[in-house]
VOKEGU-351396 format. One line per field, with one value per atom (N, C-alpha, C): atom name; residue number from 0; residue in one letter; x, y, z. Coordinates in steps of 0.1 Angstrom, whole numbers, plus 5000, padded with zeros to 4 digits. Layout:
BEGIN
a CA:...
k NUM:...
r a:...
xx X:...
yy Y:...
zz Z:...
//
This chain:
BEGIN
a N:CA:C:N:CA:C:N:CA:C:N:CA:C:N:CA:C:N:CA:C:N:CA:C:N:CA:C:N:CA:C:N:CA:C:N:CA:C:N:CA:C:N:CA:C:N:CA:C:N:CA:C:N:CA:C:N:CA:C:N:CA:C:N:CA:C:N:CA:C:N:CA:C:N:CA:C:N:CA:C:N:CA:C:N:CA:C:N:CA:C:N:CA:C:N:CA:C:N:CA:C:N:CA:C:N:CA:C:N:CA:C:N:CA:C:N:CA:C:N:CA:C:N:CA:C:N:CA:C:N:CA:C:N:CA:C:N:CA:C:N:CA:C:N:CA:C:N:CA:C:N:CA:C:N:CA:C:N:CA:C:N:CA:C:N:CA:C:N:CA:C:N:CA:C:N:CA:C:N:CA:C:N:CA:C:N:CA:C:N:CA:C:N:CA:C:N:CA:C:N:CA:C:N:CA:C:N:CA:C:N:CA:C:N:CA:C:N:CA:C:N:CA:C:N:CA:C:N:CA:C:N:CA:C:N:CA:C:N:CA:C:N:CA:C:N:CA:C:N:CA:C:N:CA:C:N:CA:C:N:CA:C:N:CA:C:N:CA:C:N:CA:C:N:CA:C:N:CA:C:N:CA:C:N:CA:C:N:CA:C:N:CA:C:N:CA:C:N:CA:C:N:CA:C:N:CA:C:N:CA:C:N:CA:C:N:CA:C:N:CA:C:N:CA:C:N:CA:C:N:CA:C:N:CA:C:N:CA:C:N:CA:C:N:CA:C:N:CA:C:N:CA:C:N:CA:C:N:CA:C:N:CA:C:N:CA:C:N:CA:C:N:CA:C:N:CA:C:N:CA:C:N:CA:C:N:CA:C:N:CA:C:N:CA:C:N:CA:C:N:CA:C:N:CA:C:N:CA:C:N:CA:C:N:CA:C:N:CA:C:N:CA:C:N:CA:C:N:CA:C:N:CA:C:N:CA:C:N:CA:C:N:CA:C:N:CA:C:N:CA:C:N:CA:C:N:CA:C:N:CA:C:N:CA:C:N:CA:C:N:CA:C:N:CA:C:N:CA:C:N:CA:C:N:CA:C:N:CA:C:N:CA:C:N:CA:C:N:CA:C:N:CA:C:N:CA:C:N:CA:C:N:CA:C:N:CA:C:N:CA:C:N:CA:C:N:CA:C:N:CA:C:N:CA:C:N:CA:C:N:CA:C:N:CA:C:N:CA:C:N:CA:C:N:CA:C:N:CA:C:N:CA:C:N:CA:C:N:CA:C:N:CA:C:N:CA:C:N:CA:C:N:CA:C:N:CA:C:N:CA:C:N:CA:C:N:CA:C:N:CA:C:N:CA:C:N:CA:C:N:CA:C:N:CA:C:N:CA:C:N:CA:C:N:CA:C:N:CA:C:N:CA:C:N:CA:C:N:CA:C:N:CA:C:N:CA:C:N:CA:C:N:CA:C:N:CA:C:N:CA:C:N:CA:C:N:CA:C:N:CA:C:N:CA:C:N:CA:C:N:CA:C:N:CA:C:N:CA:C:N:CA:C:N:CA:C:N:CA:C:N:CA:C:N:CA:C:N:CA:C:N:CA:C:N:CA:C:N:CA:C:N:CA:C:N:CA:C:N:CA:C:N:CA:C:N:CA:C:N:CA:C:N:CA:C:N:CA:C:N:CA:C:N:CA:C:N:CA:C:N:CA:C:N:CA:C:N:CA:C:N:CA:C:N:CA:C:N:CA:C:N:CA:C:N:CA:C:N:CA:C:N:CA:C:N:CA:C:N:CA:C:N:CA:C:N:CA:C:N:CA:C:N:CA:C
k 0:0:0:1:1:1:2:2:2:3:3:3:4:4:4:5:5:5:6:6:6:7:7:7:8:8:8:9:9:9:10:10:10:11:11:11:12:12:12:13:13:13:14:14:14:15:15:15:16:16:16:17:17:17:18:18:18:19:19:19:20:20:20:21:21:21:22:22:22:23:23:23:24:24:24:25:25:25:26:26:26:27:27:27:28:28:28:29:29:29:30:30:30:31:31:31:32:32:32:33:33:33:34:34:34:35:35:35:36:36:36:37:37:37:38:38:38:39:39:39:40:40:40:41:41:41:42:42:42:43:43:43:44:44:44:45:45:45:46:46:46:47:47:47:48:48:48:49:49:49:50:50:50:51:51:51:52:52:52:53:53:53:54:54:54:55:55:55:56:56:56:57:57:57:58:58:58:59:59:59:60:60:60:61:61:61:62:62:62:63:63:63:64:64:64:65:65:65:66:66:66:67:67:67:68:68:68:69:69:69:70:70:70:71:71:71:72:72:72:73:73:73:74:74:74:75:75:75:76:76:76:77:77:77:78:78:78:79:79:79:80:80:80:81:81:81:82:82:82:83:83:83:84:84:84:85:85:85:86:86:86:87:87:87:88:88:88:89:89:89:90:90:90:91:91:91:92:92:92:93:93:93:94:94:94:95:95:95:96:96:96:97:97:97:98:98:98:99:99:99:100:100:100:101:101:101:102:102:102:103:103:103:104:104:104:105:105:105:106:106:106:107:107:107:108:108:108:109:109:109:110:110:110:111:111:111:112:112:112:113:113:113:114:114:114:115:115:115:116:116:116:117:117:117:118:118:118:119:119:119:120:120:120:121:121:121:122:122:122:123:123:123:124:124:124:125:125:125:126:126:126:127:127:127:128:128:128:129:129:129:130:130:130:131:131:131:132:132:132:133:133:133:134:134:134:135:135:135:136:136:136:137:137:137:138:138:138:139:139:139:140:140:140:141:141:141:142:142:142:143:143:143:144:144:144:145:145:145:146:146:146:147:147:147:148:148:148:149:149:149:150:150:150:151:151:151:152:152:152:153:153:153:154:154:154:155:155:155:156:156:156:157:157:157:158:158:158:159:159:159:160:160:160:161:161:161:162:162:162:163:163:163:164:164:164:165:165:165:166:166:166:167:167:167:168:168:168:169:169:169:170:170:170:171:171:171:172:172:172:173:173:173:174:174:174:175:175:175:176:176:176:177:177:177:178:178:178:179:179:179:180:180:180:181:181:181:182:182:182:183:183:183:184:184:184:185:185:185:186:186:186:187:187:187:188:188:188:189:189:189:190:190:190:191:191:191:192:192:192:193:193:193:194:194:194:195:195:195:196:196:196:197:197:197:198:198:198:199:199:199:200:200:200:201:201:201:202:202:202:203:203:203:204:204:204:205:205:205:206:206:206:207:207:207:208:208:208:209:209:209:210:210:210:211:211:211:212:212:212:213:213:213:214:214:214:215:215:215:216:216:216:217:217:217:218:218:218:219:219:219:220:220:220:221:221:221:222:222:222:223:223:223:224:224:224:225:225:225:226:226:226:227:227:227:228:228:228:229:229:229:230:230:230:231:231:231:232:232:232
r x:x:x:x:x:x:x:x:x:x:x:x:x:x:x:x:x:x:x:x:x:x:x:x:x:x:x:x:x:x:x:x:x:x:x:x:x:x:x:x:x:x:x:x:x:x:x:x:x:x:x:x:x:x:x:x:x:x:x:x:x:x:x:x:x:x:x:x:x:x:x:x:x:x:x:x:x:x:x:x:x:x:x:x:x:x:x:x:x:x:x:x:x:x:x:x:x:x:x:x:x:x:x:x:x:x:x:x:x:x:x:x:x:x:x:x:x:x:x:x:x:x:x:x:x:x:x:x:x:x:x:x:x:x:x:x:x:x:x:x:x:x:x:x:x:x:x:x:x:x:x:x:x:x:x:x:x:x:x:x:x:x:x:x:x:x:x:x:x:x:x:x:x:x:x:x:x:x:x:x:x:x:x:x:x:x:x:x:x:x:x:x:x:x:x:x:x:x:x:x:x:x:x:x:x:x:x:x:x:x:x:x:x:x:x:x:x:x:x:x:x:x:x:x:x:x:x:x:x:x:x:x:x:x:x:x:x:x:x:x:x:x:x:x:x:x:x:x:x:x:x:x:x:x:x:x:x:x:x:x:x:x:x:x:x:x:x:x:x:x:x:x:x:x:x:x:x:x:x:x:x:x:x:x:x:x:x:x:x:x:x:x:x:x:x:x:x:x:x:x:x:x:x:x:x:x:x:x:x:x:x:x:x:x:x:x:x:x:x:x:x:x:x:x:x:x:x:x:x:x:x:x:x:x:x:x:x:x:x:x:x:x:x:x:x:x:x:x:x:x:x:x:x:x:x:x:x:x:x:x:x:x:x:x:x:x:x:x:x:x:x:x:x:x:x:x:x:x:x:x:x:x:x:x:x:x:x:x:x:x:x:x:x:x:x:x:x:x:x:x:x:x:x:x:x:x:x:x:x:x:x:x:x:x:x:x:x:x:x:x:x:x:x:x:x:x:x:x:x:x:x:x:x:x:x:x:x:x:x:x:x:x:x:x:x:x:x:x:x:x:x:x:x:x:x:x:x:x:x:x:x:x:x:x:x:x:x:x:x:x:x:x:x:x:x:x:x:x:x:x:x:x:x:x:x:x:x:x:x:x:x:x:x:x:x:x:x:x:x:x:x:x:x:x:x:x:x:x:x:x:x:x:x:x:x:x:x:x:x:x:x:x:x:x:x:x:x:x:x:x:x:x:x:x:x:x:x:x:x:x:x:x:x:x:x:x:x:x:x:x:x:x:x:x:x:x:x:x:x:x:x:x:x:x:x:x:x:x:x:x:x:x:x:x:x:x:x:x:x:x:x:x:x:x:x:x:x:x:x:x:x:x:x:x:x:x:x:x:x:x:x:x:x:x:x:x:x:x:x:x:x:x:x:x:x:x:x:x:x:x:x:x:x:x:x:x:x:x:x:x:x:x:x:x:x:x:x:x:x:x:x:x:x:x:x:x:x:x:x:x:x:x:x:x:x:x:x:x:x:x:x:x:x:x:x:x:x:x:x:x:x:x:x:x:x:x:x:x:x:x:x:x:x:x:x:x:x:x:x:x:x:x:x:x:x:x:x:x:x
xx 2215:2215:2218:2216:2216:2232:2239:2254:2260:2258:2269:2265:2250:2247:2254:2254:2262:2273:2286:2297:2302:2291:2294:2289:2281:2279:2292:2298:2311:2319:2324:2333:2332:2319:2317:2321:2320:2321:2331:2339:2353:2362:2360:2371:2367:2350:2351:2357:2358:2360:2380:2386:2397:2406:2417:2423:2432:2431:2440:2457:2465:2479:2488:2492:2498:2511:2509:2519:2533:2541:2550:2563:2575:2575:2581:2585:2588:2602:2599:2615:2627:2637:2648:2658:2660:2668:2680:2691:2702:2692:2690:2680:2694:2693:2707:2700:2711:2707:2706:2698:2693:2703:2711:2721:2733:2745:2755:2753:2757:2758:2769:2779:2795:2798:2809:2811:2818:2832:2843:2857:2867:2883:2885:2891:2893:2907:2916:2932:2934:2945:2952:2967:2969:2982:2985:2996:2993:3004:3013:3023:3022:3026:3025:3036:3036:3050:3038:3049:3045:3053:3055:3065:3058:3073:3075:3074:3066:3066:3066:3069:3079:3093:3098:3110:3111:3113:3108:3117:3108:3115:3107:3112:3102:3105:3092:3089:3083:3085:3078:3074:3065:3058:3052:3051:3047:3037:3029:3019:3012:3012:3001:2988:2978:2965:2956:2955:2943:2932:2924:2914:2903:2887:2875:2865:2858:2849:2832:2831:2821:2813:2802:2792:2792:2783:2783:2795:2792:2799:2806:2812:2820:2834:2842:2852:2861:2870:2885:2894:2908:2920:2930:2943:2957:2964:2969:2983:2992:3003:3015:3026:3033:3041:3051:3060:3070:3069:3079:3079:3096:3098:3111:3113:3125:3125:3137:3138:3154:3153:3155:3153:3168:3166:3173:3166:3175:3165:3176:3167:3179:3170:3170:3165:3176:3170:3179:3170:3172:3170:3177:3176:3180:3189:3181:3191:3199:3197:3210:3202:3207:3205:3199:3202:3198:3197:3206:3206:3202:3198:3194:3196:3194:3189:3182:3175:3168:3169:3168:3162:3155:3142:3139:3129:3131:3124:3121:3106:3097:3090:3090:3080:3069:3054:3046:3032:3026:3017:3002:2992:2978:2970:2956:2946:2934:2928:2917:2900:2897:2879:2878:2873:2870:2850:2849:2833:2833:2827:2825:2812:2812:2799:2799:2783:2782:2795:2801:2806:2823:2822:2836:2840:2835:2841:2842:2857:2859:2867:2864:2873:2874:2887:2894:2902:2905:2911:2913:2923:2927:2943:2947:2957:2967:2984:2992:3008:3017:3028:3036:3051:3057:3074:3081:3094:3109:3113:3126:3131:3136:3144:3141:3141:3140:3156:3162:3170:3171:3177:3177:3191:3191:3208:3208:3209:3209:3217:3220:3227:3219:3223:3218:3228:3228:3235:3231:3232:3227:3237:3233:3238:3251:3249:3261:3266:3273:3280:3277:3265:3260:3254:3257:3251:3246:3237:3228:3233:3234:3236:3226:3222:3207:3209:3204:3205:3193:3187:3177:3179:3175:3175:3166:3159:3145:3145:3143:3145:3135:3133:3125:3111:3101:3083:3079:3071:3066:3047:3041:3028:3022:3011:3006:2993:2986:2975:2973:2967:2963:2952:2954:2938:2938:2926:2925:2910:2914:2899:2903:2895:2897:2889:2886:2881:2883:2878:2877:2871:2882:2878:2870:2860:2857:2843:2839:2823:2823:2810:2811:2804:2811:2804:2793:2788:2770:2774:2759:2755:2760:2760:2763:2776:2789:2800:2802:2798:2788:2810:2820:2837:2837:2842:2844:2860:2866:2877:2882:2891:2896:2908:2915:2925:2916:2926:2923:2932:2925:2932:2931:2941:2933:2942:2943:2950:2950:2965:2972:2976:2966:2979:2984:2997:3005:3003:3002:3007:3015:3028:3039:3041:3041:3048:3059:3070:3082:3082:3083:3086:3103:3103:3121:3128:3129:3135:3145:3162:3174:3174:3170:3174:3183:3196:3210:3209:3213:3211:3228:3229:3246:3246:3248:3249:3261:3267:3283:3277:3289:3289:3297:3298:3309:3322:3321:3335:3345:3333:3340:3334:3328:3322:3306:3304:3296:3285:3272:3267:3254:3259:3253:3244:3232:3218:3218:3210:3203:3195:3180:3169:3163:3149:3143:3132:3127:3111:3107:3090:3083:3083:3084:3083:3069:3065:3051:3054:3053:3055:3044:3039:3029:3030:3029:3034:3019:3019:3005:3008:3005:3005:3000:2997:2987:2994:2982:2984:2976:2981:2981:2978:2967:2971:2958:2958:2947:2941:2928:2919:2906:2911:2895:2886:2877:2871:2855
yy 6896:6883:6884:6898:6894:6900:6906:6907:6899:6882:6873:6866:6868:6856:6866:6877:6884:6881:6884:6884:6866:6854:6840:6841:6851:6851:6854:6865:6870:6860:6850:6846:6836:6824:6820:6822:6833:6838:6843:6847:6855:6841:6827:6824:6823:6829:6827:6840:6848:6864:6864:6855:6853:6852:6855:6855:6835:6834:6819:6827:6819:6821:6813:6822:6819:6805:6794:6784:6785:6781:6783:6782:6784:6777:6761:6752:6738:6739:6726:6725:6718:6724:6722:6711:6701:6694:6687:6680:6672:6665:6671:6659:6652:6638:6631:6623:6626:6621:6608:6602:6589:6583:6591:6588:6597:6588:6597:6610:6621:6631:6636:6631:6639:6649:6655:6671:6667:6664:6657:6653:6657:6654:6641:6632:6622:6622:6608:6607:6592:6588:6574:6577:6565:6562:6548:6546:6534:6533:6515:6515:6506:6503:6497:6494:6480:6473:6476:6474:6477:6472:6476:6475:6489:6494:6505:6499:6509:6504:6515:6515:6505:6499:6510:6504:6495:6489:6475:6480:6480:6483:6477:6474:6468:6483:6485:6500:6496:6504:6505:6520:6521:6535:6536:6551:6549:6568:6566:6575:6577:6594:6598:6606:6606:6613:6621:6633:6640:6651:6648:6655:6657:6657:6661:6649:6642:6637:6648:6651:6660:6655:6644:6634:6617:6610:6599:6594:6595:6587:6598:6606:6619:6621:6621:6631:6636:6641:6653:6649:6643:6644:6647:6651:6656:6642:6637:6624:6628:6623:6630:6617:6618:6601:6604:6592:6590:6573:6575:6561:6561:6549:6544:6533:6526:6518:6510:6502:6497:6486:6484:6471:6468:6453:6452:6443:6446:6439:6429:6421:6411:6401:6404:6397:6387:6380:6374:6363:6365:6357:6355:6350:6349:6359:6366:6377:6391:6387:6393:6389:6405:6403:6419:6422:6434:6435:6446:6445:6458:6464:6475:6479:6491:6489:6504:6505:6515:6519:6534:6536:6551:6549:6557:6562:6573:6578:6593:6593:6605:6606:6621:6624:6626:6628:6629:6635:6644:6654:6652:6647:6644:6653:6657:6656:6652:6642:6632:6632:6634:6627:6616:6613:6597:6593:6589:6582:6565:6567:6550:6547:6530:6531:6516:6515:6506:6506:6517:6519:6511:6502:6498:6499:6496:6502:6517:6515:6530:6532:6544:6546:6561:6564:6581:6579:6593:6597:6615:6620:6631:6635:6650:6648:6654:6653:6656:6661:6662:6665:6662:6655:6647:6656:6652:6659:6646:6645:6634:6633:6619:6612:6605:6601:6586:6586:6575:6574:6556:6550:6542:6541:6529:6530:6514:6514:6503:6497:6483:6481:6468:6470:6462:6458:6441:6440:6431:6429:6422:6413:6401:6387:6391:6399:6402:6417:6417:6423:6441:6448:6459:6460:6474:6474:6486:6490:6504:6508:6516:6520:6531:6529:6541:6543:6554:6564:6573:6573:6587:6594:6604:6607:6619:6618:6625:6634:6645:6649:6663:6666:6679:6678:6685:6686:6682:6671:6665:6663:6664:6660:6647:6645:6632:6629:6617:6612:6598:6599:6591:6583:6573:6566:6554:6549:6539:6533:6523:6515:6501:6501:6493:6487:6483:6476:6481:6485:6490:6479:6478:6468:6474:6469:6475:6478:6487:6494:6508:6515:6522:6529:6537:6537:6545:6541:6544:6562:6565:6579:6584:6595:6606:6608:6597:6597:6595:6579:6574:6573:6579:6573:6563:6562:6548:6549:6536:6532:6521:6514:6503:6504:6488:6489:6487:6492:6491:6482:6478:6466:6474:6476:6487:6483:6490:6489:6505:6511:6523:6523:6533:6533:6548:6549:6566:6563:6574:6577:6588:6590:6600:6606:6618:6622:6629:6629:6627:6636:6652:6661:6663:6670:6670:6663:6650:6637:6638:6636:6639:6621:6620:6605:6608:6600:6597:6582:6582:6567:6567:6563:6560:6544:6542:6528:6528:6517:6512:6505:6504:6489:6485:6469:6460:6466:6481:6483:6495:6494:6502:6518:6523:6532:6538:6547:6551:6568:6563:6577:6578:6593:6592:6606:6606:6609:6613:6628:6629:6638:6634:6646:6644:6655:6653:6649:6640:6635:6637:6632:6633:6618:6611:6601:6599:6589:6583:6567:6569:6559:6557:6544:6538:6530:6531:6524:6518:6507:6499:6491:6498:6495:6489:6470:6472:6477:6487:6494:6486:6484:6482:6496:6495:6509:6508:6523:6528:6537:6539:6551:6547:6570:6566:6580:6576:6584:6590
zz 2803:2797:2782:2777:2759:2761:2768:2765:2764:2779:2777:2761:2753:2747:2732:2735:2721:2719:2729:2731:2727:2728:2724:2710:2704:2689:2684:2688:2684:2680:2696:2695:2686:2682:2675:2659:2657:2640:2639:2649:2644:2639:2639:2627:2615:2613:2598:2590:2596:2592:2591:2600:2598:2588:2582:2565:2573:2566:2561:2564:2568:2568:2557:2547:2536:2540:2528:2535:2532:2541:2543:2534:2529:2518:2521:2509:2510:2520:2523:2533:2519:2521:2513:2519:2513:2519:2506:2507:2504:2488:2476:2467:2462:2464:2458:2447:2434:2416:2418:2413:2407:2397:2389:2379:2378:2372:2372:2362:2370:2362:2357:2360:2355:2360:2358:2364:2376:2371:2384:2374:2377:2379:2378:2364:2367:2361:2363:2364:2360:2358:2355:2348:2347:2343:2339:2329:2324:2316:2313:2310:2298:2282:2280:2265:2260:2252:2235:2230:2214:2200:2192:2181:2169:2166:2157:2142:2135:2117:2113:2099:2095:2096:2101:2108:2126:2123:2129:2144:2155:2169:2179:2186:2200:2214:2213:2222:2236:2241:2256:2262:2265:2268:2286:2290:2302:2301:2311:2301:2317:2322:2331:2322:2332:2327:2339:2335:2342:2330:2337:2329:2335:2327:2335:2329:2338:2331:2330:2319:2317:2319:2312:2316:2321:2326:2328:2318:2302:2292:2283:2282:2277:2285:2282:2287:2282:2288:2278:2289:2280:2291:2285:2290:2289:2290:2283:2280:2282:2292:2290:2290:2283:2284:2279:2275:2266:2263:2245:2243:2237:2241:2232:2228:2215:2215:2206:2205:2197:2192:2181:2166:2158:2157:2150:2137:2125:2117:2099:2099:2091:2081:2068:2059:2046:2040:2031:2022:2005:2000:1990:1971:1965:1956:1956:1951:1963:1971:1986:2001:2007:2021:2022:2035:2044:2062:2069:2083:2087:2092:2096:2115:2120:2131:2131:2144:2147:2160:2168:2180:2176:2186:2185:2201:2200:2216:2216:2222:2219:2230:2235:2252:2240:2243:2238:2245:2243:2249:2243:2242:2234:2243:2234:2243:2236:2244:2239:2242:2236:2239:2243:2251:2252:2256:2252:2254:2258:2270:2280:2275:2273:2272:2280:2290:2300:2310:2312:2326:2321:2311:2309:2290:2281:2270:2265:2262:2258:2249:2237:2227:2235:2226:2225:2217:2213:2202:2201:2197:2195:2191:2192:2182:2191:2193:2202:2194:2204:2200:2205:2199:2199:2197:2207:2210:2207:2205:2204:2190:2189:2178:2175:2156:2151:2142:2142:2136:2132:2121:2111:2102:2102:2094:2095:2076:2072:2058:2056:2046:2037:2025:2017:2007:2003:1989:1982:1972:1960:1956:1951:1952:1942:1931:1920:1929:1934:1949:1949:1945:1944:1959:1963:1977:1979:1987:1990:2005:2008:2028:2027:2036:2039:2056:2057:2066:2068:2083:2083:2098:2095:2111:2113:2124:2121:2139:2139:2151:2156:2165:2172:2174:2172:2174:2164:2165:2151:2160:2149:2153:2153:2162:2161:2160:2160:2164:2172:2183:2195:2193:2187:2190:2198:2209:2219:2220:2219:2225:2237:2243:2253:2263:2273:2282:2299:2305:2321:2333:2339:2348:2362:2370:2383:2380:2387:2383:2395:2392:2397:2410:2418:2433:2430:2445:2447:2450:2447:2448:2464:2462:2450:2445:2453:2443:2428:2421:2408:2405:2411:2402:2398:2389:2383:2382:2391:2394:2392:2382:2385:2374:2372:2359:2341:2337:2321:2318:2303:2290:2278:2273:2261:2246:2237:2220:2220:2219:2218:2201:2192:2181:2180:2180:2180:2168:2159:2143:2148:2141:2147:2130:2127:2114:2116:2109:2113:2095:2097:2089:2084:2076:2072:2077:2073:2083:2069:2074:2062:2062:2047:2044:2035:2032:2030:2022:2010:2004:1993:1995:1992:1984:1970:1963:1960:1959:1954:1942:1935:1923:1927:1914:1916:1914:1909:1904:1913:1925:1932:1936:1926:1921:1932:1934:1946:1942:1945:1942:1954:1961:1971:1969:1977:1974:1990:1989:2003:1999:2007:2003:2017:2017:2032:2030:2036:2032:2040:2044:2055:2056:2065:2075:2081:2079:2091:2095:2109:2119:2127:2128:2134:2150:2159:2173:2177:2174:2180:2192:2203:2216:2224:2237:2245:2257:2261:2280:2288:2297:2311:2322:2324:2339:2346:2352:2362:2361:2359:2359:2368:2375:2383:2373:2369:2359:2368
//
């Protein structure tokens, strides 16, 4: 009798004597972010009309883009475009006149910063380089028959600066994509410097008589642009 009542002491106590089984670890699953975090490939392209200064041109530009957006509101991209454009120009008052014309056309390479803020405003800006031609040829004369002809011509790798602010149309997709896709409205200004540009200035007098002048200056041209395009950021 005292063996079955021992052997039920036993079994009784052996789970206190038992070790615990260490837990397991957590189950790992998909955590999807609450906010955009950046860190994705973004692209556009975009076309847009302008006017050249000082020398007076009506331009048109056409412009691809890829780059990275780093954070929600950060990013870095590559510009690759070209612009051109052709002016004529014609003044006159009391003491003479003046007619001019211009063309000028430049592929152009930037790379920009840009910062969004609320998913649609965005500035950028950075500095690029600029491949083509500016050229200019113009005449002037003075009421007592004295006249100037001027001449420039500006040509090869010139450097620049890119600046943009603008407006982003659309919004952006739900998690965990968070792209922001739609068209832009924006203000483009190139500043183009236009190094050893050959200016040529040639004056007559009334008497026939002519003294002509050529030195190389540096040249700065301004192209204030609006674009039209598409980015998915």
């Amino acid at each position: 009798m005292k063996t079955p009542l021992l052997l039920l002491a036993l079994f009784a106590a052996a789970p206190s004597f038992a070790q615990e089984a260490p837990p397991g670890p957590p189950l790992v699953g998909d955590v999807t972010p609450l906010a955009d975090p950046g860190g994705r490939f973004r692209w556009g392209a975009s076309a847009g009309a302008g006017w050249h200064f000082p020398y007076s041109a009506f331009g048109l530009g056409l412009e691809g883009r890829l780059g990275y957006q780093v954070t929600n509101v950060f990013s870095t991209y590559v510009a690759l475009g070209g612009t051109f454009g052709i002016g004529f120009g014609a003044s006159a008052n009391g003491s003479g006149g003046s007619v001019s014309i211009t063309a000028i056309n430049h592929y152009v390479m930037a790379l920009l910063a840009e910062a969004i803020f609320g998913d649609h405003f965005y500035v950028a800006g950075g500095p690029g380089l600029a491949a083509g031609g500016l050229a200019v040829a113009g005449i002037a004369v003075k009421s007592e028959g004295a006249g100037t002809i001027t001449a420039l011509a500006a040509s090869g790798v010139k450097p620049t600066i890119d600046l943009r602010l603008g407006f982003a149309l659309g919004k952006a997709k739900p998690s965990p994509s968070f792209r922001r896709g739609g068209f832009n409205i924006g203000l483009q200004a190139l500043v183009m410097f236009h190094p050893d540009t050959v200016v040529v200035r040639e004056e007559a007098d009334m008497n026939g008589g002519s003294i002509q002048v050529q030195t190389r200056e540096l040249i700065t041209t301004v192209t204030p642009m609006l674009m039209l395009g598409y980015d998915a950021r």
